[in-house]
NURO-737820 format. One record per residue (C-alpha): residue in three letters; x, y, z. Coordinates in steps of 0.25 Angstrom, whole numbers, plus 5000, padded with zeros to 4 digits. Layout:
N
- ALA / X / Y / Z
...
***
This chain:
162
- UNK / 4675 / 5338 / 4542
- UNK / 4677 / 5329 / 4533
- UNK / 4691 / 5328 / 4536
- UNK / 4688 / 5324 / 4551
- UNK / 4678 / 5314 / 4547
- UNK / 4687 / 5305 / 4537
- UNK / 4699 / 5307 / 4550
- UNK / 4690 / 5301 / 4559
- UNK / 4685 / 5290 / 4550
- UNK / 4700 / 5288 / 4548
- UNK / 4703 / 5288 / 4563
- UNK / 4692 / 5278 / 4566
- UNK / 4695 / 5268 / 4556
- UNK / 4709 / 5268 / 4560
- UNK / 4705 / 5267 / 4575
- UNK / 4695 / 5256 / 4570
- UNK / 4708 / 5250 / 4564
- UNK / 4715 / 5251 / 4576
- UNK / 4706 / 5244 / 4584
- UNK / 4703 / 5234 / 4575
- UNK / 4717 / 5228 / 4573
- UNK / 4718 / 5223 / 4588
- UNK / 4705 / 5215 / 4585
- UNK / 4713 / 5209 / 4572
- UNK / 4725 / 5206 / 4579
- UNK / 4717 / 5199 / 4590
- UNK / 4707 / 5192 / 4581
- UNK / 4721 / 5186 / 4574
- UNK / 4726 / 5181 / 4588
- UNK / 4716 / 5168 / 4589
- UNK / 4717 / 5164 / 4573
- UNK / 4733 / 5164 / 4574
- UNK / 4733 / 5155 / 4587
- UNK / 4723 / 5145 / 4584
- UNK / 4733 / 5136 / 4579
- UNK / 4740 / 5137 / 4592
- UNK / 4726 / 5135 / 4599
- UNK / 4723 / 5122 / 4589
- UNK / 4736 / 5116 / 4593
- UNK / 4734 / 5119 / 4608
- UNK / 4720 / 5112 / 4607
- UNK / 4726 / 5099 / 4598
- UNK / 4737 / 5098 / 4609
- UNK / 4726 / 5099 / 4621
- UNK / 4718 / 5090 / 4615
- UNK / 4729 / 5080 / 4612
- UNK / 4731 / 5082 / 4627
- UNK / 4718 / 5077 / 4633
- UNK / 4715 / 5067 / 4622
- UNK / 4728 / 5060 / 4627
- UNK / 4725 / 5062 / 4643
- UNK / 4711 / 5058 / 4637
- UNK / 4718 / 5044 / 4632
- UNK / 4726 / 5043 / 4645
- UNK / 4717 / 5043 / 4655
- UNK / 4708 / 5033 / 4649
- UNK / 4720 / 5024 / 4648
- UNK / 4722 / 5027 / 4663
- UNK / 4708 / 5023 / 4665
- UNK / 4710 / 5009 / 4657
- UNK / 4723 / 5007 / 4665
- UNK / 4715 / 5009 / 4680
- UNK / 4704 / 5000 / 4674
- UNK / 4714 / 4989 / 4672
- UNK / 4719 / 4991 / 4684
- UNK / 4706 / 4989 / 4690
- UNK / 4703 / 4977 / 4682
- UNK / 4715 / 4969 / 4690
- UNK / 4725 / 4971 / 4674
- UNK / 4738 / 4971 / 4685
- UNK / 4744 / 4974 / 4674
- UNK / 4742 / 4987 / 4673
- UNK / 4748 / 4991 / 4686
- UNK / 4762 / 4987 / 4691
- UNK / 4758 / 4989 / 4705
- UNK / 4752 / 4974 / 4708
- UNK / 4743 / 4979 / 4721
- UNK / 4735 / 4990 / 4713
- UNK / 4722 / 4984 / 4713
- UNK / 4712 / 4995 / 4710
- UNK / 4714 / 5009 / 4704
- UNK / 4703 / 5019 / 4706
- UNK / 4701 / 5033 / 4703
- UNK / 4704 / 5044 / 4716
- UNK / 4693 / 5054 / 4715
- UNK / 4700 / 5062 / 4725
- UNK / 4713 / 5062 / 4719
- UNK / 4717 / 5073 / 4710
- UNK / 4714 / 5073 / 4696
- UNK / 4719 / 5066 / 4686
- UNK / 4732 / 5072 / 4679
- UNK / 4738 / 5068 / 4665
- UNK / 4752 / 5076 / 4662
- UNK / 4754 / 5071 / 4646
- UNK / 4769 / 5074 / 4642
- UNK / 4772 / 5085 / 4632
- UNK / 4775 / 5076 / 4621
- UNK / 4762 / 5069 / 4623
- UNK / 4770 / 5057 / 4624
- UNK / 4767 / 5053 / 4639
- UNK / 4759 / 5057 / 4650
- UNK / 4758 / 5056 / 4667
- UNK / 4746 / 5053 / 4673
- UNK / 4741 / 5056 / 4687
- UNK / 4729 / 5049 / 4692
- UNK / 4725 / 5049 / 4708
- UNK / 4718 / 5035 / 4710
- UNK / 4713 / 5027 / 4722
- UNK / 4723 / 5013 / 4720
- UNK / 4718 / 5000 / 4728
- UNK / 4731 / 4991 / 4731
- UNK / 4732 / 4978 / 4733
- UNK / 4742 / 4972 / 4743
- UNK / 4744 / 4958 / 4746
- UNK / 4745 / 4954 / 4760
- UNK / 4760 / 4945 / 4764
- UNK / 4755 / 4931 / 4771
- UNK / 4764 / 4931 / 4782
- UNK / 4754 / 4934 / 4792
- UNK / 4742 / 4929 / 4795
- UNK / 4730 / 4939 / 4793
- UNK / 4737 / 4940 / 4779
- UNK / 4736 / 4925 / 4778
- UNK / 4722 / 4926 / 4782
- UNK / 4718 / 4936 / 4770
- UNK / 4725 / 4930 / 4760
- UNK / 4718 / 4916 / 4764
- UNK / 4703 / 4925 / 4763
- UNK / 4707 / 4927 / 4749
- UNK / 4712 / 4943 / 4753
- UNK / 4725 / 4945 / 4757
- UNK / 4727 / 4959 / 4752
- UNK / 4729 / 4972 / 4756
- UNK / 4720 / 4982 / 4750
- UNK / 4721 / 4996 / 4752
- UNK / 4717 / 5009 / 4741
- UNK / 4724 / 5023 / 4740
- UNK / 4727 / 5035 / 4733
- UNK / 4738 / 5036 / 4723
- UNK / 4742 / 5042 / 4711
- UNK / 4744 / 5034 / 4697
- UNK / 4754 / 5042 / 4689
- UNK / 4753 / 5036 / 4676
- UNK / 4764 / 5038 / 4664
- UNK / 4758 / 5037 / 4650
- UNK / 4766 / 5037 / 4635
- UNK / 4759 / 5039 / 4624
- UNK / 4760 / 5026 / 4614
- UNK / 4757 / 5031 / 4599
- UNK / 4742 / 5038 / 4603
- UNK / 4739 / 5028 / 4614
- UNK / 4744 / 5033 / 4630
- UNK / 4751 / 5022 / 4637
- UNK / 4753 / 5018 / 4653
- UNK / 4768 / 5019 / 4657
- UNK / 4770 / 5020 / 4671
- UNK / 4760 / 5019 / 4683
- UNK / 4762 / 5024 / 4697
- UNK / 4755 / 5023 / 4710
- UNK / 4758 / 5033 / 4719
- UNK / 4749 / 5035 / 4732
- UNK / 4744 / 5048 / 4734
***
């Protein structure tokens, strides 16, 4: 009886044993990719801190816009730039290298034409202080970005209507 007794504590102990070593080999999976996971979260959060600093740049550039700084815009007739709630959202594509960046922004942009004087209802507005055509639609700013040392530059702007 004795015999049977110390072949099943045997038998259990090596079943425990069996058992168990999954559990230690899974346990070790987390601990050797948490490097991987700390650089995989330094790399996401570079990512948004850096779509962070680009959109507000975006934001100060449609403020001076707005502000009448033609200098911020080579298209002379854009006026007024506002944001086009039912456009689609907002989408920042940042290079690989980090380097630069494409943005696409859906905005509601109000143009200002002037009217030619060679006919006379366009001689009238422009004698009541008017003289322009005014009119507001939907396009999309697609916006080029490189990266200056840490700060995010505006390259190129384009207007396209939507």
């Amino acid at each position: 009886m004795k015999g049977t007794r110390t072949a099943s504590r045997r038998a259990f102990l090596k079943g425990g044993a069996l058992l168990a070593a999954p559990v230690a080999v899974a346990a070790a999976g987390p601990i050797a990719t948490v490097g991987c996971q700390d650089d995989c979260t330094r790399v996401r959060l570079k990512q948004l801190e850096d779509e962070a600093a680009i959109r507000e740049l975006h934001h100060s550039w449609v403020r001076q816009v707005n502000a009448g700084d033609r200098h911020a815009l080579s298209d002379a007739t854009v006026r007024r730039i506002s944001v086009d709630h039912a456009g689609a959202p907002e989408r920042i594509d940042i290079a690989a290298n980090g380097e630069s960046a494409v943005g696409y922004f859906d905005h509601a942009v109000e143009t200002e034409t002037p009217l030619a004087k060679n006919c006379t209802l366009a001689q009238m507005a422009h004698a009541q202080g008017s003289g322009v055509l005014r009119r507001s639609e939907r396009r999309l700013l697609t916006v080029d970005y490189t990266k200056c040392g840490s700060a995010w530059k505006i390259g190129k702007v384009t207007l396209r209507p939507l």
